[in-house]
C-alpha positions as CSV (number, residue, x, y, z in Angstrom):
1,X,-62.6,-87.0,-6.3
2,X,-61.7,-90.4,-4.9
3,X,-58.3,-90.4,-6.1
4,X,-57.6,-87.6,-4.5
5,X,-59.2,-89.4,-1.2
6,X,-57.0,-92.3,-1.4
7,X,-53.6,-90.2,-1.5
8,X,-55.2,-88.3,1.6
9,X,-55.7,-91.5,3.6
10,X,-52.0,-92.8,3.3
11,X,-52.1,-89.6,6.0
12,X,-54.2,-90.9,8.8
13,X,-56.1,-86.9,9.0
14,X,-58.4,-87.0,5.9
15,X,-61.7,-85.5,6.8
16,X,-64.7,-86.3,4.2
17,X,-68.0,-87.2,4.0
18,X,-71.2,-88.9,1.3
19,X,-74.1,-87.8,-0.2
20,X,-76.4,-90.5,-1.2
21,X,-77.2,-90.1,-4.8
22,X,-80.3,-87.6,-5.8
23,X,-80.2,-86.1,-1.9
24,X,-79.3,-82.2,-1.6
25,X,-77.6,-83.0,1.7
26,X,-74.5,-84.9,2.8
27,X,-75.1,-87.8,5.3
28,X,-74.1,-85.7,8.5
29,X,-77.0,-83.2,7.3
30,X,-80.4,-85.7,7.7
31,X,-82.0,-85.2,10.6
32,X,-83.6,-88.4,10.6
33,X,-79.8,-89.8,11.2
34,X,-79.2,-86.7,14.0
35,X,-82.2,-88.7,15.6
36,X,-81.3,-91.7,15.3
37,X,-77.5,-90.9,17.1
38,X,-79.6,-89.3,19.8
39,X,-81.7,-92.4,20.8
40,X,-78.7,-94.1,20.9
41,X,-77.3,-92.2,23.1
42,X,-80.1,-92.4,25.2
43,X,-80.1,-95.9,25.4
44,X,-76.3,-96.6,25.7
45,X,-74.3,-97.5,28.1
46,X,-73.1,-94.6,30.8
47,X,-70.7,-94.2,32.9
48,X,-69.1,-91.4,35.3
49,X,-67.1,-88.7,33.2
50,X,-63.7,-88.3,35.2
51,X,-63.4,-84.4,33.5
52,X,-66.9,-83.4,34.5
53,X,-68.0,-85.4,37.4
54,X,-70.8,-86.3,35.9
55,X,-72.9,-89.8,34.5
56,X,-72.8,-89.8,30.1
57,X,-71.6,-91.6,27.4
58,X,-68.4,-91.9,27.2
59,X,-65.8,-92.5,24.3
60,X,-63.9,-95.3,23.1
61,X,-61.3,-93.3,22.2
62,X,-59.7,-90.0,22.1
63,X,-59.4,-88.0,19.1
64,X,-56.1,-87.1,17.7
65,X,-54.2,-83.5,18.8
66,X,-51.0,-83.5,17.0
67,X,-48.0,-81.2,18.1
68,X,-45.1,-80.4,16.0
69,X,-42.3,-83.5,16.6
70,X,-45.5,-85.7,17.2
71,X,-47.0,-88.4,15.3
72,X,-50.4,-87.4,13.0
73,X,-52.3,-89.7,15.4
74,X,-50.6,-88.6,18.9
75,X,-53.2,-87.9,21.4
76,X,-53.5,-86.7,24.6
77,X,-54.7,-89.7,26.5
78,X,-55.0,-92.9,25.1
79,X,-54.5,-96.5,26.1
80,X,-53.1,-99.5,24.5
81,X,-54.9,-102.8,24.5
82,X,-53.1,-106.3,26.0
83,X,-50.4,-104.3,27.2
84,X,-50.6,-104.2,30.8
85,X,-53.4,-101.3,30.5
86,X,-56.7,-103.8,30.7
87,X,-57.7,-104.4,33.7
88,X,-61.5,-105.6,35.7
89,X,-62.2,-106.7,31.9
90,X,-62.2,-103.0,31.1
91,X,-60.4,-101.5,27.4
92,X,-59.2,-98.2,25.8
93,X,-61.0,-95.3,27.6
94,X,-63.1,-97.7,29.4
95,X,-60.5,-97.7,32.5
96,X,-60.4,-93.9,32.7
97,X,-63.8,-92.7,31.4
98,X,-64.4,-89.5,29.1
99,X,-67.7,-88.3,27.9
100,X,-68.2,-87.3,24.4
101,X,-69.3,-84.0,25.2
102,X,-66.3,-83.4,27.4
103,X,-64.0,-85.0,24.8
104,X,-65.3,-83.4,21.7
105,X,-64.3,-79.7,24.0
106,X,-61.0,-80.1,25.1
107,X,-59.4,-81.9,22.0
108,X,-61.3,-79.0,19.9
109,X,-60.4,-75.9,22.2
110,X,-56.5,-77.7,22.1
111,X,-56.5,-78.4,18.4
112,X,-57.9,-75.0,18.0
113,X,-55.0,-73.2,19.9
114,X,-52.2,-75.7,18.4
115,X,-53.2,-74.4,14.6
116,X,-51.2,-72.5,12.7
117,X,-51.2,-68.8,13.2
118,X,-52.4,-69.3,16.6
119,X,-51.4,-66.8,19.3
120,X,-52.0,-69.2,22.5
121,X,-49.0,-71.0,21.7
122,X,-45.4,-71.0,21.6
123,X,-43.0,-73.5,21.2
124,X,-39.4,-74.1,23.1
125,X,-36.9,-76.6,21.5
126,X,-39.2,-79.5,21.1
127,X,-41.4,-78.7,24.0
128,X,-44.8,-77.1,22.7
129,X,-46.6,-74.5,25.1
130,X,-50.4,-73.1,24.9
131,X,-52.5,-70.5,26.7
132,X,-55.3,-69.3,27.7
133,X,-57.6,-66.8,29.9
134,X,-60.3,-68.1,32.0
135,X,-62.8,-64.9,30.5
136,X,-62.6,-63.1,27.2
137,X,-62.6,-59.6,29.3
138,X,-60.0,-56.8,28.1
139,X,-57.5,-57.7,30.4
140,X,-57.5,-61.4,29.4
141,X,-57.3,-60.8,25.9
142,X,-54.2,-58.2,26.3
143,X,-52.5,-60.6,28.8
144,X,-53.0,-63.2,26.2
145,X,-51.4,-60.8,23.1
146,X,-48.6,-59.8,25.3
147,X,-47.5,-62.9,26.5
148,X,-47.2,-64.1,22.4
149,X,-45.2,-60.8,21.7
150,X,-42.9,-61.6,24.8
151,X,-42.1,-64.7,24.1
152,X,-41.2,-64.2,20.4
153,X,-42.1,-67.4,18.9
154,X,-43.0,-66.7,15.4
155,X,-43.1,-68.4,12.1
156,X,-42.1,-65.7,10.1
157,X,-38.6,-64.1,10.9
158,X,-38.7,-60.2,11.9
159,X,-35.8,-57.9,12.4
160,X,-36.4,-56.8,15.5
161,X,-37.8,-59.8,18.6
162,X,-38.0,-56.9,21.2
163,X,-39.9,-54.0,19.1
164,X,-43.0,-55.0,21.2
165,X,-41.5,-55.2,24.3
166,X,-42.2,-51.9,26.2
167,X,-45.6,-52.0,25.0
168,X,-46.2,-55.7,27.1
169,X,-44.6,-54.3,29.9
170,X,-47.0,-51.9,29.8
171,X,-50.0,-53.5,29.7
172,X,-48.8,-56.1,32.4
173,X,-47.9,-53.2,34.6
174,X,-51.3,-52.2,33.8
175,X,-53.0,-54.9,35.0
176,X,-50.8,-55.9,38.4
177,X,-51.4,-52.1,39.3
178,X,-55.2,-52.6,38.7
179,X,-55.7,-49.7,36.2
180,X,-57.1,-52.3,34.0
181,X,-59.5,-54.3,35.8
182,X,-59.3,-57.8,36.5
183,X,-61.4,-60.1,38.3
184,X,-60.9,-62.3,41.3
185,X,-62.2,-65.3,39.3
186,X,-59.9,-64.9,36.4
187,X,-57.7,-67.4,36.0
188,X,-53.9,-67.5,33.7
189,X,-53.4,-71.4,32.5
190,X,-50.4,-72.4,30.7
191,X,-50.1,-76.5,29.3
192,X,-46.6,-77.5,28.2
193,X,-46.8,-80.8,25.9
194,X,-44.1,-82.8,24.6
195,X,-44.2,-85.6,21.7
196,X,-43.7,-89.1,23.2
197,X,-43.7,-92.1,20.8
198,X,-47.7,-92.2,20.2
199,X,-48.6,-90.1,23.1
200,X,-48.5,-86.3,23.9
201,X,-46.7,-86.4,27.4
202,X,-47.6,-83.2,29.4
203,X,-44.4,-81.5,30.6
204,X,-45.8,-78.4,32.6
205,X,-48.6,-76.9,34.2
206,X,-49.9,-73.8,36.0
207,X,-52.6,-71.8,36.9
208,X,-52.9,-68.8,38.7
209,X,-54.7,-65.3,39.0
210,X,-54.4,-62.7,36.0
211,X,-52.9,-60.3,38.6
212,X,-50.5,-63.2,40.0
213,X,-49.3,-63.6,36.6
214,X,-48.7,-60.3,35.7
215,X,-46.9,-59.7,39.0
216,X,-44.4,-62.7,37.8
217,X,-43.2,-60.9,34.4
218,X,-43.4,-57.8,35.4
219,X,-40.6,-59.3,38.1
220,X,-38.8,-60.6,35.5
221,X,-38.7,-57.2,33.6
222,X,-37.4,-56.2,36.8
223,X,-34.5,-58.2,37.2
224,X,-33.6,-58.1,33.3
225,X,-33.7,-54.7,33.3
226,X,-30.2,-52.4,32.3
227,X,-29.2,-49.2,31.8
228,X,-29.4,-48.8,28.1
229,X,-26.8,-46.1,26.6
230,X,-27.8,-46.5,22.8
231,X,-29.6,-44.6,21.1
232,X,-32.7,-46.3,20.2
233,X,-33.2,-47.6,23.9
234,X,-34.8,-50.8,24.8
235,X,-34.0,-52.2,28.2
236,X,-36.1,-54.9,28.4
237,X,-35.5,-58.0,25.9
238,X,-37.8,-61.1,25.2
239,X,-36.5,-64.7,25.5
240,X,-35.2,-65.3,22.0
241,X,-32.6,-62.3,22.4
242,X,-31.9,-64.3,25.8
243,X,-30.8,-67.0,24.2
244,X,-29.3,-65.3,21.6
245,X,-26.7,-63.5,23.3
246,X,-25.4,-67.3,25.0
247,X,-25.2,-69.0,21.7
248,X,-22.6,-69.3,19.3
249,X,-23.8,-66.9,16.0
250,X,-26.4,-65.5,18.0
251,X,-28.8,-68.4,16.7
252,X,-31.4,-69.3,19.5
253,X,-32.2,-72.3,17.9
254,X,-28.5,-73.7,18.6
255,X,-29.1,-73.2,22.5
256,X,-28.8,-76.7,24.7
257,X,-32.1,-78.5,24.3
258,X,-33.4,-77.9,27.9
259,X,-32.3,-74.2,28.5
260,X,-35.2,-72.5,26.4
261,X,-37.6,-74.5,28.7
262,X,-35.9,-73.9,32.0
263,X,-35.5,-70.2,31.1
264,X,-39.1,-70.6,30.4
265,X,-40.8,-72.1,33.7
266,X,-38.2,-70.0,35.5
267,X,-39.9,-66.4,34.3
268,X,-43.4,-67.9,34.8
269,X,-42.7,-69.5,38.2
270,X,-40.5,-66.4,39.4
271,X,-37.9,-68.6,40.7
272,X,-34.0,-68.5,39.8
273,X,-32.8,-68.4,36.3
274,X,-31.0,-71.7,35.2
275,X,-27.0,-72.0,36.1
276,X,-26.9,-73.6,32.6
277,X,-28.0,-70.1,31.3
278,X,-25.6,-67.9,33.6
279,X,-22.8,-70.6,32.7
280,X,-23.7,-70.0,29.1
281,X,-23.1,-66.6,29.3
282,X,-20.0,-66.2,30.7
283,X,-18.7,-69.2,28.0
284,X,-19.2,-66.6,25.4
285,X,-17.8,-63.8,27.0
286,X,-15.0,-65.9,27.5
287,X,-15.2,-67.4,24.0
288,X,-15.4,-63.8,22.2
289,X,-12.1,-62.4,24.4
290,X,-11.2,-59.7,22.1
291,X,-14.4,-59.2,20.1
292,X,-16.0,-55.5,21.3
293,X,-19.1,-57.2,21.3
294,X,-18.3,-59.5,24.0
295,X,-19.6,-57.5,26.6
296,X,-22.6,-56.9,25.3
297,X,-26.3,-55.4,27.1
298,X,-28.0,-58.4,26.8
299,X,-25.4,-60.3,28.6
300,X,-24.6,-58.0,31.5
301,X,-28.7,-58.4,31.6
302,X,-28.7,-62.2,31.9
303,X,-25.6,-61.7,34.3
304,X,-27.6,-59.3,37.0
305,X,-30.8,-61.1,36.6
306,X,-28.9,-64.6,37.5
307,X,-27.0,-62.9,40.4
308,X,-30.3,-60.8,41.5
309,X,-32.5,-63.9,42.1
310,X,-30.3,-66.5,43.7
311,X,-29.2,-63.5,46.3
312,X,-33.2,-62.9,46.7
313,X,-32.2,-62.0,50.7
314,X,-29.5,-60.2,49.8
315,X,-28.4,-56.6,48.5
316,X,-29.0,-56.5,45.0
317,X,-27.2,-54.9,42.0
318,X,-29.0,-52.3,40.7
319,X,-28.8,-50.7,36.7
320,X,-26.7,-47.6,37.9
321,X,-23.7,-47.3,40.5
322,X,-24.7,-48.5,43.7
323,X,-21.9,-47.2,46.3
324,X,-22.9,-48.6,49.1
325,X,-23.2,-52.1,47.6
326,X,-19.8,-53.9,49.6
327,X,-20.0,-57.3,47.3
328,X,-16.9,-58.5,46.3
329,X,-17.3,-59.0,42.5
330,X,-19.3,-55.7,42.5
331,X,-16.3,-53.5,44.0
332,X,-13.9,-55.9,41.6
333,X,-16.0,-54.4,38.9
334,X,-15.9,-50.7,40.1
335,X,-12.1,-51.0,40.5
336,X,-11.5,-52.4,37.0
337,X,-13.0,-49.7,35.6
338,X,-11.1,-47.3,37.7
339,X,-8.0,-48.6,36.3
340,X,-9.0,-48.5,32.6
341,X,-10.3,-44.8,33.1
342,X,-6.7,-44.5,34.8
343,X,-5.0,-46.0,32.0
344,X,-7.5,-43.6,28.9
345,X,-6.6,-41.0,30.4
346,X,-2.6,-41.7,30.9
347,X,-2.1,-43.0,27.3
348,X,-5.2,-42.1,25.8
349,X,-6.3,-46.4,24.9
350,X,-7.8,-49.1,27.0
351,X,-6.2,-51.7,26.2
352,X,-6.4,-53.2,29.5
353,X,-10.5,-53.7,29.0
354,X,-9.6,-56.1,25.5
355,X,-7.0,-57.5,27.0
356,X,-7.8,-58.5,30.4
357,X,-12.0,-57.8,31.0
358,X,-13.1,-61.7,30.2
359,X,-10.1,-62.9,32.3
360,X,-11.2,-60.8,35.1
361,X,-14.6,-61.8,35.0
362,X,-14.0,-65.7,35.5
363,X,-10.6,-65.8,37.2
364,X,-10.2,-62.3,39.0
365,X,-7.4,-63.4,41.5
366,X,-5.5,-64.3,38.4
367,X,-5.7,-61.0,36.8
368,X,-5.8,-58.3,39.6
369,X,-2.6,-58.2,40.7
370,X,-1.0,-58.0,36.9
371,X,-3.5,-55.1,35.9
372,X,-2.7,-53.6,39.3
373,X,0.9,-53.6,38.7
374,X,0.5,-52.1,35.7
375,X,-1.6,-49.0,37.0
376,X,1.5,-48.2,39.1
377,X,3.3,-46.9,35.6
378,X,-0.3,-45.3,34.9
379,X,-0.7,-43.4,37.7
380,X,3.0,-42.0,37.7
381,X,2.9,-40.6,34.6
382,X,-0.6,-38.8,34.5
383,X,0.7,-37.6,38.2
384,X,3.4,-35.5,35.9
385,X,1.1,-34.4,33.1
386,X,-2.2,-34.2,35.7
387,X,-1.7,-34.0,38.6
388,X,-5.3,-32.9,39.9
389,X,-6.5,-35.5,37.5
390,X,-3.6,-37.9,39.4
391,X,-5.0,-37.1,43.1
392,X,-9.0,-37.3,42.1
């Protein structure tokens, strides 16, 4: 099979081995050659792992963890030589040392999670993200499916991103409320890595409780969440109907290359959702003026949960009509839609709603007095027809 090797190798990721001629064995099979690799690591050199804190062998160098966008040979540390990176005579991982034992687990447990099919991983743009559970208890394994099935990150294409939605919210309300039990000691970890030239640069990191976590989506269900009126309801949505419902054609993938990832670190770090996401938003509301779908659910969603979490000290807008909310833009909203149920039910269309509801939303002292003016002929003629209907 060496032709076959030799197209491999133009690759750089071949993985072979030999059998010496009349053995039964390959070479990585004799024990006498398992021995002799242990004496000499019993006589080699040692020095002090800087992963475990403890005195081993260490490796020259690191093996290879690609990510997509990467090069076949990225890694996740590695040093170049005569570049600035020697130093006290010292080369390659000799100036930040790693044992073997220590390197052979994390670049295994990484490469494991980064295969295909893998559900500890997502990718955003070209920003790749894994996780992981500190214990393989039922609680770690669920928050570890569910946060796969949020996210929506999958090779194949389904019809529906959200059809697993309620079911995660579940499970994390499950766990945050304790009726699946989690321990103190169990720890949520979430590595973001990027390609960079020959390196993989790590772009984000966290670690928290299992409960902490789940307290952090189950705030961004929260905040996302909408009155639904369909008839197959689902008021929560995962990130790639997010992004769907700001891009042109409703294609994710054509979102700006940093808003995934923002939107991203904002749901696991609870804080505010990106400007460039609420800005997004209201472009294609704007963009669609005339289009029924404009004003669609997901967008009044992304539009609340914005609004909700930069006004954390503030009143907040609720799904359903909150009276005693005194906002501005909320009682602009109430009386817009006082003055197309004004119009319905004067001429029986609402035309004001296609013709003036994007206007409205981004330039209200624009529009308010024209639609205002025109309510006057509204009201006057359902006073003759209605008049009870007039006075309420």
């Amino acid at each position: 099979l060496w032709e076959d090797i030799k197209k491999n190798l133009s690759k750089k990721y071949s993985t072979f081995s030999f059998r010496i001629e009349g053995d039964l064995k390959i070479i990585a099979e004799k024990r006498e050659l398992l021995q002799l690799d242990e004496a000499e690591e019993m006589n080699g050199e040692k020095d002090i792992c800087l992963i475990t804190g403890n005195r081993d062998i260490t490796v020259d160098t690191t093996s290879a963890t690609m990510i997509p966008g990467s090069q076949a040979t990225a890694k996740l540390v590695a040093f170049q030589v005569n570049s600035g990176y020697d130093s006290y005579g010292k080369k390659k991982c000799g100036n930040a040392p790693i044992s073997k034992k220590a390197e052979f687990a994390y670049t295994t447990s990484l490469n494991a999670m980064l295969q295909k099919g893998s559900h500890n991983k997502f990718s955003v743009g070209n920003r790749t993200f894994v996780f992981w559970a500190s214990s393989n208890s039922e609680a770690a394994e669920q928050i570890e499916g569910s946060l796969f099935d949020l996210l929506g990150y999958i090779e194949e294409e389904v019809d529906d991103p959200n059809a697993k939605i309620e079911q995660v919210r579940k499970v994390f309300t499950a766990i945050y409320s304790g009726s699946l039990k989690t321990s103190l000691e169990d720890r949520f970890y979430i590595l973001g890595l990027a390609p960079n030239s020959a390196r993989i640069a790590v772009v984000y990191w966290s670690e928290c409780s299992l409960k902490e976590f789940a307290g952090k989506i189950l705030c961004h269900f929260e905040d996302m969440k909408i009155k639904d009126t369909r008839i197959d309801k689902k008021p929560y949505m995962g990130i790639k109907s997010m992004l769907a419902a700001v891009t042109l054609n409703g294609k994710q993938s054509e979102a700006t290359p940093n808003l995934p990832e923002a939107v991203v670190k904002s749901i696991f770090q609870g804080t505010p959702y990106p400007f460039t996401l609420f800005s997004a938003c209201i472009r294609r509301i704007r963009a669609e003026s005339g289009n029924k779908d404009a004003i669609r659910i997901a967008r009044m969603a992304i539009i609340k949960a914005y609004l909700n979490r930069i006004n954390d000290n503030n009143k907040k807008i609720e799904t359903m009509l909150d009276k005693s909310n005194t906002n501005q833009g909320y009682l602009c909203g109430r009386l817009f839609a006082v003055l197309e149920n004004l119009q319905y039910a004067a001429n029986k269309q609402d035309s004001i709603r296609s013709g003036y509801m994007n206007a409205a939303s981004s330039t209200p002292s624009a529009v308010y007095p024209t639609i205002l003016k025109l309510s006057n002929s509204h009201y006057s003629k359902l006073a003759k027809d209605k008049k009870g209907l007039a006075i309420y």
